[in-house]
C-alpha positions as a Markdown table, in Angstrom:
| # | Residue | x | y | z |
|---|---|---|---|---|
| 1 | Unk | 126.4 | 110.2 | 98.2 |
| 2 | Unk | 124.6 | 113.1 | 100.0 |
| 3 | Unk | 126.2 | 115.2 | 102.3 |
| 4 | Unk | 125.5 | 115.0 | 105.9 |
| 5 | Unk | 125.5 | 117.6 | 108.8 |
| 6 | Unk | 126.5 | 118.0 | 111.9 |
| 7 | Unk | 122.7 | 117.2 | 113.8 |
| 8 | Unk | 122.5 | 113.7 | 111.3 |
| 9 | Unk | 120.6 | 115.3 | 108.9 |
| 10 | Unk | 120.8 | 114.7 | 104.7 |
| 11 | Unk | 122.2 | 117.9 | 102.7 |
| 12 | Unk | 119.7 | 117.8 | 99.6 |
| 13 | Unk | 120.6 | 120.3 | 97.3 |
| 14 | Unk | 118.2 | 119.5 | 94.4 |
| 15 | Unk | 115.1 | 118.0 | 93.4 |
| 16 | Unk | 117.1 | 115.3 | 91.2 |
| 17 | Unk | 119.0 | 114.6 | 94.8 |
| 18 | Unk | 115.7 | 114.7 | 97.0 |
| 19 | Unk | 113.9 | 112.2 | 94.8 |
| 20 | Unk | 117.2 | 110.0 | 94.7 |
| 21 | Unk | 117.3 | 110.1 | 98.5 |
| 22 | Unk | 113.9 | 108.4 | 98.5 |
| 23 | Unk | 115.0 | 105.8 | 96.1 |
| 24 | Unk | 117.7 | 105.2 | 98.9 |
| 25 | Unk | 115.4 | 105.1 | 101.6 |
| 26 | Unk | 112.8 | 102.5 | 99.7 |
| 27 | Unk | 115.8 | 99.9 | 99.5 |
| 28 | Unk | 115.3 | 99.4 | 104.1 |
| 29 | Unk | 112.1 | 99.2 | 103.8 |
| 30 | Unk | 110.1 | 95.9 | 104.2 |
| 31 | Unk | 106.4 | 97.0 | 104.5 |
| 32 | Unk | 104.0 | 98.3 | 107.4 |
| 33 | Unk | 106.0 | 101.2 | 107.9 |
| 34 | Unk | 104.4 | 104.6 | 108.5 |
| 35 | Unk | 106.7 | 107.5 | 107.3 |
| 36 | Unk | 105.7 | 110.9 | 108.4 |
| 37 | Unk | 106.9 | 114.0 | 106.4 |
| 38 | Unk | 106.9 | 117.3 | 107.9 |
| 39 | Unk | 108.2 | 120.7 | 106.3 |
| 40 | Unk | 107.3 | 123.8 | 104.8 |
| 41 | Unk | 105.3 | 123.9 | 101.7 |
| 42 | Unk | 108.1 | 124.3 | 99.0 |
| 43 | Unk | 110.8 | 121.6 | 101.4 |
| 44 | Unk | 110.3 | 118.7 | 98.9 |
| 45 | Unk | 107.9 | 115.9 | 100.5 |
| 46 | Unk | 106.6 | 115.3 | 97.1 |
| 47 | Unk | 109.9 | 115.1 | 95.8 |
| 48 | Unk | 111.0 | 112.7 | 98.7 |
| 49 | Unk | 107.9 | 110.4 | 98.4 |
| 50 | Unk | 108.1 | 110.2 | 94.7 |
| 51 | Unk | 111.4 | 108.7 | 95.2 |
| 52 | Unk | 110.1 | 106.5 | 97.6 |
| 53 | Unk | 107.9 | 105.3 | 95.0 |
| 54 | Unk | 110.2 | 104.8 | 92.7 |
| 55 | Unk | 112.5 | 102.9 | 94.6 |
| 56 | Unk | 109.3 | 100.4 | 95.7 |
| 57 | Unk | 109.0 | 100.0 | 92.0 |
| 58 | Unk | 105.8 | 102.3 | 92.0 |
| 59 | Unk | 104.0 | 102.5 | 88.4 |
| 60 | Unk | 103.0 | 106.0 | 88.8 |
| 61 | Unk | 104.7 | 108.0 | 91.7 |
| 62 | Unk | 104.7 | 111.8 | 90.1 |
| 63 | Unk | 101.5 | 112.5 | 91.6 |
| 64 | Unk | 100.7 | 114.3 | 94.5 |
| 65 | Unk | 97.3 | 113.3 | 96.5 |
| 66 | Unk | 96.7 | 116.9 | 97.6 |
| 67 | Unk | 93.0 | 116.8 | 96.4 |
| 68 | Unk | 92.5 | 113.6 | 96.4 |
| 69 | Unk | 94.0 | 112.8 | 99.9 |
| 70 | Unk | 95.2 | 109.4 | 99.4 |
| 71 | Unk | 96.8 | 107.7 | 96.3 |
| 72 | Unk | 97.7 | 103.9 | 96.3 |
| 73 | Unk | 100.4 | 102.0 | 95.1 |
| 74 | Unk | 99.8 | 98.8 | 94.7 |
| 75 | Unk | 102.3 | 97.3 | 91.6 |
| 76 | Unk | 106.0 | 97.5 | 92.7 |
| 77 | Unk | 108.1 | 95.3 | 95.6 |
| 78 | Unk | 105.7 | 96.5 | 98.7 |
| 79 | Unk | 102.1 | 98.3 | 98.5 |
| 80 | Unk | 102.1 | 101.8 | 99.6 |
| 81 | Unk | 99.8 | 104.3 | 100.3 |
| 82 | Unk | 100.4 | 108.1 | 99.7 |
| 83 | Unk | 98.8 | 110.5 | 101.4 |
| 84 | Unk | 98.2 | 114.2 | 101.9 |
| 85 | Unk | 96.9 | 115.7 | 105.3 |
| 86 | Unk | 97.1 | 119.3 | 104.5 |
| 87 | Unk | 93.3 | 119.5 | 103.0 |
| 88 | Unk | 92.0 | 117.5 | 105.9 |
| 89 | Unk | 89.5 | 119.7 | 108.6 |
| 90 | Unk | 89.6 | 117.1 | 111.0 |
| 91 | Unk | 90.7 | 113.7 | 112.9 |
| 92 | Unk | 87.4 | 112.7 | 112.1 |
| 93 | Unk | 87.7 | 113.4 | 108.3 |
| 94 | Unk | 90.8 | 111.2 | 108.3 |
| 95 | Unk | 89.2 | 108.3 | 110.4 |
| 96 | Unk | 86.2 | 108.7 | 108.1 |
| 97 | Unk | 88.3 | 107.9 | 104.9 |
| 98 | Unk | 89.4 | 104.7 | 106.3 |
| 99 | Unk | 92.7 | 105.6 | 108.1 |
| 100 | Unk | 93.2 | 102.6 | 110.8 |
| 101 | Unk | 92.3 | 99.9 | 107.6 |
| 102 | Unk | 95.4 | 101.5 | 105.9 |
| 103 | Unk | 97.5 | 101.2 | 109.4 |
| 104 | Unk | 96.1 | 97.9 | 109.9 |
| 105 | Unk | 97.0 | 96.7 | 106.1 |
| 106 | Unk | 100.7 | 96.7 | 105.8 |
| 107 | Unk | 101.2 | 98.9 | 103.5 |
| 108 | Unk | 104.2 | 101.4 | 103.9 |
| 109 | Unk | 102.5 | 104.5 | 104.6 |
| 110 | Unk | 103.3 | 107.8 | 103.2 |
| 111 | Unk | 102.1 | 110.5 | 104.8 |
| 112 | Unk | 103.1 | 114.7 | 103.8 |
| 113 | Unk | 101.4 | 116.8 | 106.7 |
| 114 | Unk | 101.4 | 113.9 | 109.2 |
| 115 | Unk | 101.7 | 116.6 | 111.8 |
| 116 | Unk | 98.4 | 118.4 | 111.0 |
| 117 | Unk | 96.5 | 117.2 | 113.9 |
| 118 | Unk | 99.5 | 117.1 | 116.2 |
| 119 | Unk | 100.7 | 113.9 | 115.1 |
| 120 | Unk | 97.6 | 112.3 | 116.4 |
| 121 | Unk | 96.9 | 109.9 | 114.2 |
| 122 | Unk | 100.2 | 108.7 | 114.0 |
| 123 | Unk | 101.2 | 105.0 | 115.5 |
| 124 | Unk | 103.9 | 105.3 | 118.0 |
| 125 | Unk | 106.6 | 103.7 | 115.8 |
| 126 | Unk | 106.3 | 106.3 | 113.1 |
| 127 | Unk | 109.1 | 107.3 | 111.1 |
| 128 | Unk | 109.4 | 111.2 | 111.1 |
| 129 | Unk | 111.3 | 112.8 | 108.3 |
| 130 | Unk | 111.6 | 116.3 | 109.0 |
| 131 | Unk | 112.4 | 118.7 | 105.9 |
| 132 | Unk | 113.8 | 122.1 | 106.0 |
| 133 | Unk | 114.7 | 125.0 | 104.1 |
| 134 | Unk | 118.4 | 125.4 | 104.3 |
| 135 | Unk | 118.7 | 128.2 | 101.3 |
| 136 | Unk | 116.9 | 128.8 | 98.3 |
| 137 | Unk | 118.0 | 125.9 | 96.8 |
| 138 | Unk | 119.5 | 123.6 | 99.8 |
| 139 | Unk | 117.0 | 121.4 | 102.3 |
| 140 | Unk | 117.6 | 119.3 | 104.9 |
| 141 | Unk | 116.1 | 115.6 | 105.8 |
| 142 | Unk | 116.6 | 114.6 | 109.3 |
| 143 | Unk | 114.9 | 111.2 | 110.6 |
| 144 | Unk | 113.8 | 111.2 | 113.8 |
C-alpha cells in the first residue's frame, strides 16, 4: 500500500513501488483514456508507464519511445499507445505523426511530456499525473 500525503498525492519511494503503482492504476482502466505524465526528467514517468503496461498485460513495456516517439501496445487486456513528447519541435510534428488517429482509436494513451506544447494537444478529459521530486530517492504522483 503506498503512502499518501496530505494534498492526495502517492509517496513513491522506489522504482520497484513506482512501477507497481502503475500496475494499480492499469486495473480502472477500460480503454480511450489519455494519461498525461508531467515531471522532471529523473521523476519516474518511465517507471510509472511501464507499470501501466504491465498491468494491461503489455508484452514488452521496458522501453521508452524517447527516439522513436511512439511505441504501441497492442497484446494485453486494452491497446495502448506510449508516447514521448520531449523530442518533438512542434504541434505540427505531433499532428504530422498521426496524433488525432490515436485519440480517435481507443487506445489508452500514454503520454510522458504531454505538457510540451502547453497541454495543447491534450483532449479535455485527460488524466494528468503529475510527478515530483520529493528527495533523492522519494517522488510524488498526484492525479489531477
Amino acid at each position: 500500500m503506498h503512502k499518501i500525503f496530505k494534498n492526495g498525492a502517492v509517496k513513491v519511494s522506489s522504482e520497484a513501488e513506482m512501477v507497481s503503482l502503475g500496475r494499480e492504476l492499469a486495473r480502472s482502466l477500460q480503454g480511450g483514456e489519455v494519461l498525461g505524465l508531467v515531471g522532471d526528467l529523473g521523476a519516474g514517468k518511465t517507471h510509472l508507464v511501464r507499470g501501466i503496461l504491465e498491468g494491461l498485460g503489455a508484452g514488452d513495456p521496458a522501453a521508452s519511445p524517447t527516439f522513436s516517439l511512439v511505441h504501441e501496445h497492442n497484446d494485453g487486456r486494452l491497446p495502448a499507445a506510449h508516447f514521448d513528447f520531449y523530442r518533438m519541435k512542434s504541434v505540427d510534428e505531433a499532428l504530422g505523426m498521426g496524433w488525432d488517429e490515436y485519440l480517435a482509436g481507443g487506445a489508452v494513451l500514454l503520454v510522458e511530456w504531454a505538457d510540451r506544447f502547453d497541454g495543447a494537444l491534450m483532449p479535455e478529459d485527460t488524466r494528468w499525473l503529475v510527478l515530483q521530486h520529493v528527495s533523492a530517492t522519494e517522488r510524488s504522483v498526484e492525479l489531477r
